[in-house]
Structure formats: C-alpha cells, structure tokens
C-alpha positions in Angstrom: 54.6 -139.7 162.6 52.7 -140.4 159.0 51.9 -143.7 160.0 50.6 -142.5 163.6 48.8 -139.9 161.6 47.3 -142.4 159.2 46.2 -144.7 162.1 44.3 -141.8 164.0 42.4 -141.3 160.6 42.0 -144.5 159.3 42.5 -147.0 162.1 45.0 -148.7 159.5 49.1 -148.4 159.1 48.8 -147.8 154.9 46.3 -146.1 153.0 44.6 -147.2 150.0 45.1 -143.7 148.1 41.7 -142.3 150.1 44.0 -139.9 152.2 46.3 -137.2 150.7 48.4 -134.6 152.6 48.3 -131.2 151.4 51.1 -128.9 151.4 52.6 -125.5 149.9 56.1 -125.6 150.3 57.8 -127.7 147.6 60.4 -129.5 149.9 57.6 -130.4 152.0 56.1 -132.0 148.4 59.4 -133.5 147.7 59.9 -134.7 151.2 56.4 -136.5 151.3 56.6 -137.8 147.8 59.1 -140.0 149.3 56.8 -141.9 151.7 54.6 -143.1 149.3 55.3 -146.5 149.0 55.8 -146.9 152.3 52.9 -145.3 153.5 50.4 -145.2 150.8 49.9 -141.2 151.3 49.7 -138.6 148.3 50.9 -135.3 148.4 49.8 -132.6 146.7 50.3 -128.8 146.8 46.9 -127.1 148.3 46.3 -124.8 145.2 46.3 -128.1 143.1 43.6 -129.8 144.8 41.5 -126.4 145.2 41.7 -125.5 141.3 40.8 -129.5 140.5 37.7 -129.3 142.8 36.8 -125.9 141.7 37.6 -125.6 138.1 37.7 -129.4 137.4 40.4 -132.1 136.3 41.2 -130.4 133.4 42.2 -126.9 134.5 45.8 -127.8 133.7 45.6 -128.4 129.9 42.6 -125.5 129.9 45.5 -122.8 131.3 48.3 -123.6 128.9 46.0 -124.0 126.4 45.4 -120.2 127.3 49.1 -119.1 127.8 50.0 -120.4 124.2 47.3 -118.3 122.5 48.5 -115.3 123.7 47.9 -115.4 127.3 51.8 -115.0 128.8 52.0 -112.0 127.0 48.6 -110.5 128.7 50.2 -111.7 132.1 53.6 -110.1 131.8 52.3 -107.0 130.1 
C-alpha cells in the first residue's frame, strides 16, 4: 500500500526523501520507521513537522534549553 501510495504521488516505486508520512500515534511512527529503506518514506509525528515549520529547526534545543533554566518547574507548578 506505501508503494501504491508513493506511485500515485510520485509516479515512482521509492522516494528520494521529498515525501514524508505524517502521523500521531507512536506505533504508527514505529511501524513506518520500518519501511524506510525499502520505500524511501520518512515518518514523522505531525506536531514535529508543524513546530519545525513554524518555530524553525531549532525549536528542540530552544525548549530544553528553557526546561533546564527553570522552565519544568513553571510547567508542573
């Protein structure tokens, strides 16, 4: 079904890392991570690829950045 998937996109069997499947269950994530090689297709949880194109690749490093200088205690408080 990926393959079929990626042939009705792309008009190709593999990708070339241009297509990426977006998910937010993490044994969906798991379970695609798996067909990677075979299929060329990245996986990624939809709140991942939303923060990276709204706050930038560097919105990781930025939050625990935050959470070490205080910020978990803010959050459980």
């Amino acid at each position: 079904e990926l393959r079929a998937g990626i042939a009705g996109y792309t008009g190709e069997q593999k990708t070339r890392g241009d297509v990426k499947i977006l998910t937010s269950c993490p044994a969906c994530h798991q379970g695609l991570s798996r067909y990677t090689e075979a299929t060329g297709l990245e996986s990624d949880y939809i709140v991942v690829e939303l923060a990276n194109r709204v706050l930038g690749d560097k919105w990781q490093k930025a939050f625990i950045d935050k959470a070490k200088s205080g910020g978990i205690e803010r959050v459980l408080l």
